[in-house]
N, C-alpha and C positions, 0 to 999 in steps of 0.2 A: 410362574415362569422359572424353569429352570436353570440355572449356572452355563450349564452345557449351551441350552437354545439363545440367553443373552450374545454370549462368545460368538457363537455364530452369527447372528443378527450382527456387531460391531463388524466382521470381518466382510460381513456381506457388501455391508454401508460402504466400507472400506473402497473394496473393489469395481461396486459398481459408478462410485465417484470415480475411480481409475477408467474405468473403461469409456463414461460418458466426458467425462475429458479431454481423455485419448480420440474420441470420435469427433468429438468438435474442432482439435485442434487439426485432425487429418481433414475435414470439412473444409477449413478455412486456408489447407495447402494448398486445395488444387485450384485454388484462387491465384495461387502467387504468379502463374504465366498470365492472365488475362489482361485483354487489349483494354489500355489506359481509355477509360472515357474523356470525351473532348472537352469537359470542362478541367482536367486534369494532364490536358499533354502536354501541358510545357511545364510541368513540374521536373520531369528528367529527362534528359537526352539518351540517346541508345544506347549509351554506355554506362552512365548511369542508373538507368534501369536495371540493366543486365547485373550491373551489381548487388544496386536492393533485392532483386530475387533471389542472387546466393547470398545472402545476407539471411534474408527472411528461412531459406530453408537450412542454412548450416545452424541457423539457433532454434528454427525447427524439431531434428535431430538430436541435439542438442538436450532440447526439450523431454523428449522423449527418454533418452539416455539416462538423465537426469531423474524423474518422474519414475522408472520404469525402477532405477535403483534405489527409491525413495519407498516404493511398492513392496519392495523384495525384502528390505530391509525392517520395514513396517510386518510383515507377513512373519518372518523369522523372530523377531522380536517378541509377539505375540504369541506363537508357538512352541518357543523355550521359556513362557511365563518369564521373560523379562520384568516387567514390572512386578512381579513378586520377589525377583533376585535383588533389584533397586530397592526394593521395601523394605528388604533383608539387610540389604547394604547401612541403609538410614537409620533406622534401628539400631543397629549394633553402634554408630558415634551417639545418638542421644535416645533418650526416653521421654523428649518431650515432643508433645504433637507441631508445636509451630515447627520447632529444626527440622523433624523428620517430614513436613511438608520441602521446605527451602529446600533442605538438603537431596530430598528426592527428583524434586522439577529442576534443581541445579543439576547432576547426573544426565539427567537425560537431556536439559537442555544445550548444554556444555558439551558431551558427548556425539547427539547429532551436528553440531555444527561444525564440530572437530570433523568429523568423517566427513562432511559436506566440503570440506576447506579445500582439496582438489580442485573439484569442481566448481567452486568459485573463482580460485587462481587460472583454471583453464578459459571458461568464460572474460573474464576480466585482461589477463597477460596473451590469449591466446586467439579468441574469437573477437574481440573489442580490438583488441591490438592490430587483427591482420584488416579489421575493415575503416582503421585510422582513428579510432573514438577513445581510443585509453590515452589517458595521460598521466595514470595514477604509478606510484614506481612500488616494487616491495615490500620498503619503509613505510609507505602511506598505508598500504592493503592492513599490512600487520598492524599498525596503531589505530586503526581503524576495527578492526576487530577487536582490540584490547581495550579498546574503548568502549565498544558494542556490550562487550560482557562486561564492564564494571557500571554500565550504565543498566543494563538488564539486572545484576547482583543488587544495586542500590536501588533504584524506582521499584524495579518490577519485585524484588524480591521484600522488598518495605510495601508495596502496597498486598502481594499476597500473603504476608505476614499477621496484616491486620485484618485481611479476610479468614486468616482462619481464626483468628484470635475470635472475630465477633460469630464465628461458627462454635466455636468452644462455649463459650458465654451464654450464648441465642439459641442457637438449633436452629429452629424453623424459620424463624424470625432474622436471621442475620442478613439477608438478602439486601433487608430495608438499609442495614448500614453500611451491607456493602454498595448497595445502589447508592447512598450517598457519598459514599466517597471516593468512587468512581466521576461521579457526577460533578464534583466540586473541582477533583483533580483534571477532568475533561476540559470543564472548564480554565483553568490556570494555565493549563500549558495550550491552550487554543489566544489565551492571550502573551504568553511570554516563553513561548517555544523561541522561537527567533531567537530572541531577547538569554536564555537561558543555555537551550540545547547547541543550537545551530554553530554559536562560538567555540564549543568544543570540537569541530570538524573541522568548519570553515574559519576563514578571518572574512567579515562584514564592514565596507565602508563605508557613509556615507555618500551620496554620488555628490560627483564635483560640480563646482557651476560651471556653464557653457550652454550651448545650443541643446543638447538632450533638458537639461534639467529646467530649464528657462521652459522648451515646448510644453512639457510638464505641469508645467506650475500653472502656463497659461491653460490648460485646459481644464485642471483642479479649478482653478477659479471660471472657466467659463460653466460647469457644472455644477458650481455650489460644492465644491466638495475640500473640507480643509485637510490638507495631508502634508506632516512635518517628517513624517517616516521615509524617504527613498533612500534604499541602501544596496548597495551591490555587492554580490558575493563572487569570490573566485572558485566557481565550478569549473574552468577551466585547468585545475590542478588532477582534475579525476578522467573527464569525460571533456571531447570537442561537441556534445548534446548540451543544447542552448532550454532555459525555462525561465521562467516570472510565474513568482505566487504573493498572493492576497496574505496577509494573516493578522491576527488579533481585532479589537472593534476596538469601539470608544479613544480614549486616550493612547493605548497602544496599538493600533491598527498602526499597520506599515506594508510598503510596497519592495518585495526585494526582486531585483534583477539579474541573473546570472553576467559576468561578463561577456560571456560566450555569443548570449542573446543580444549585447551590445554591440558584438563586432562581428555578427551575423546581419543583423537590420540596419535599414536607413533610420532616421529618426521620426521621422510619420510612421512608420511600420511598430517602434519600437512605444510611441505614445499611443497605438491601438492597440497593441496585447494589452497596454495597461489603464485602457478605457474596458476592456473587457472585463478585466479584473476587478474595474473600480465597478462595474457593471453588479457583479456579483453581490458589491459591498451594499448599493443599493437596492437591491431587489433583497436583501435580507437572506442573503441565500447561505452564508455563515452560520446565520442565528438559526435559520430551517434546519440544517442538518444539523447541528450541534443538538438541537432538542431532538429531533429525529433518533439521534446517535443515542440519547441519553435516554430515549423513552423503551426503543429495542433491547438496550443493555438490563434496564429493567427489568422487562419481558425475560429475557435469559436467567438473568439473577431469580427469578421467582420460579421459573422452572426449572432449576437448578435445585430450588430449595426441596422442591419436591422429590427429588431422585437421591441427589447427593451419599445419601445418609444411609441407602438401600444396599443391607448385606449381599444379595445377590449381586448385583453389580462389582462389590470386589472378588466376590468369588470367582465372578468370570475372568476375571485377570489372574485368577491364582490365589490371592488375600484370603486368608480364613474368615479374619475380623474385618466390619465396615470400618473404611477409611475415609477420611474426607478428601486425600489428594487423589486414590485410587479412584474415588467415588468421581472427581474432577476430570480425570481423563478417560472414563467411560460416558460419562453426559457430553464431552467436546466432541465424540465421536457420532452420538445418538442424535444430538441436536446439528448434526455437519448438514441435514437437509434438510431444516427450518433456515439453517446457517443459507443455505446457496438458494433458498428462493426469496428471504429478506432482502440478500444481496443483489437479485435479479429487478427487484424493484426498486433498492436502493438507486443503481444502476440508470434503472429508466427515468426516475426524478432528475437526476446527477445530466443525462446528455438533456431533459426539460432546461434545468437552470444554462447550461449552458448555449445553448441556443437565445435564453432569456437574455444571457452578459454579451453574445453575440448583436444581438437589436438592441443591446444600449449604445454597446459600439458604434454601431453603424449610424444609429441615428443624431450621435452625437458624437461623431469625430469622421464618419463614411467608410464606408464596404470597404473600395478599395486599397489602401493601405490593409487593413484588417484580411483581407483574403493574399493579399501579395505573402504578408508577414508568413501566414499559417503556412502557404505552399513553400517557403523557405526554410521552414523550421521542419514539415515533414522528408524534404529532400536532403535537408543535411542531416536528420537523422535514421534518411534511409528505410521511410514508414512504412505501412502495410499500403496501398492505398486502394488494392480495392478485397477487403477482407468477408467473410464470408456472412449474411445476417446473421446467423443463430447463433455462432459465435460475437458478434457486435452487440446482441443482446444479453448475453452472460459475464461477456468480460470487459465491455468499454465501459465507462465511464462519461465520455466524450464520444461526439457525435461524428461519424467517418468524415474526413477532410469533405470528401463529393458533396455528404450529406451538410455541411457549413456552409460550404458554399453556392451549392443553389439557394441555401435560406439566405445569406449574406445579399443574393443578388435578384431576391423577390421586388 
């Protein structure tokens, strides 16, 4: 295969992800007027509706805008052999292969997000803002990005560091060490992300005692379940969008709960999001996708090994010589639709277990609170709620509100 026919082939891939995209998401627009089914009409009133619909289609638009400049950008990029220019760039500060990887994925990485930073501030200060959900000011946006890239610079740039080190070392072979320590690091921060990351954003408190924490406790113990972790974060500094997530097992398992989500729920609504939660903990649904995660990355890593190294492949970027970063962003491209049908069944496992943490719920704290909770969580944050299948099956994760709550109420 030649230089020429590769190039074309990534551009191909390129665009027809654009366009089946673009199809789905215009799919799931002409949804946005449809008459509320009855198990869902008193989730908004008429005027509230009327908003969630310009909601949904100004980030619609939005979307598109977005995507459409992301296209354009991706296209031109490719066609002035950018990443040969980048390559050029890298080279000329060092001669050694680790820097000139850092320094290459730093460039572009650093660069795209720079150019994106409009459109983030518009989204965030402009679309967030006019529908009442930002809370975030300026100051926050900006150290929040200055954070993003120092935190991206140190992990990510330390862990593809020693990925190419063991490509240096290995060749063929290095997959196995990068699968390991991928694997090990998957692991660590699936137990002490909270614990590690989360405080560099947020501030984490313990919750207080009272009436929430007391309900709490009594239901931990009515289900055998020992939990010393509940801590509340102030997501109310960014977003009026209310969450609770599950994280870490063993010893560092803990429950965190958005303030928002506090002063959004009753306290029966607010001890069933987190029977839901603790739902997940027992049905193993952490440990399922955690090996899940770590068996796929695998999978990549080893087809990766195979391509990587392949002179043609930088060629078709421009590269004379095989590279292993060039060789890096011609496989993320090649592999983007293995990527989106993994994801597709990822996907349909991911609304299985959730349905699963839904009937731990119910059968052990009741429906009703647990469907009250969810139709208030999707009206304050102005959901989809009746969104298109084809699209529910490529991009949810979770099961459509409707679709909970008929299960909720079998």
């Amino acid at each position: 295969m030649t230089p020429t026919t590769v190039f074309t082939i990534l551009i191909a891939i390129i665009l027809i992800k654009f366009i089946f995209d673009t199809i789905l998401d215009a799919l799931n627009a002409k949804h946005y007027n449809d008459v509320l089914p009855n198990e869902l009409a008193d989730v908004y009133d008429e005027k509230e509706y009327l908003k969630s619909q310009e909601y949904k289609k100004v980030n619609y638009k939005f979307s598109l805008i977005t995507s459409s400049f992301s296209l354009v950008l991706t296209i031109l990029f490719f066609g002035f052999n950018g990443f040969a220019f980048v390559d050029g760039l890298a080279k000329q500060v060092s001669s050694n292969n680790i820097l000139i990887t850092l320094i290459f994925f730093g460039i572009i990485f650093i660069s795209s997000d720079v150019l994106s930073l409009p459109l983030a501030y518009y989204k965030t200060f402009v679309i967030e803002e006019k529908f009442g959900f930002n809370k975030s000011t300026l100051k926050l946006f900006i150290l929040d990005k200055i954070k993003g890239w120092l935190m991206l610079i140190i992990v990510g740039g330390g862990i593809l560091a020693l990925i190419t080190w063991f490509y240096q070392l290995t060749t063929n072979n290095f997959w196995l060490y990068a699968w390991l320590l991928i694997s090990v690091f998957s692991v660590f921060m699936n137990m002490f992300y909270s614990k590690l990351i989360v405080p560099l954003f947020n501030k984490q408190t313990p919750l207080e005692n009272g009436e929430l924490k007391t309900a709490i406790e009594n239901f931990a113990t009515k289900v055998g379940f020992k939990l010393d972790n509940i801590f509340v974060i102030d997501g109310s500094k960014r977003s009026t969008k209310a969450n609770a997530y599950f994280s870490g097992f063993g010893s560092q398992k803990r429950i965190t709960l958005y303030d928002t989500l506090i002063n959004d729920l009753e306290t029966d609504e607010i001890v069933a999001v987190l029977a839901h939660e603790v739902g997940h903990y027992k049905k193993k649904h952490i440990i399922y996708n955690l090996v899940l995660s770590i068996a796929l990355m695998g999978l990549t890593l080893f087809i990766l090994s195979l391509l990587v190294g392949n002179l043609t492949l930088s060629q078709a970027l421009g590269v004379d010589k095989a590279s292993f970063h060039i060789g890096l962003i011609a496989f993320g491209i090649l592999y983007s639709p293995i990527s989106e049908i993994t994801s597709f069944f990822m996907n349909l496992l991911s609304r299985k277990f959730e349905y699963q943490a839904d009937n731990y719920a119910k059968y052990n704290f009741g429906a009703k609170p647990l469907i009250t909770s969810l139709k208030k969580l999707s009206k304050n944050s102005l959901s989809n709620l009746t969104p298109h299948s084809l699209y529910v099956k490529f991009h949810y994760s979770h099961p459509t509100l409707l679709q909970r709550i008929v299960n909720l109420k079998k």
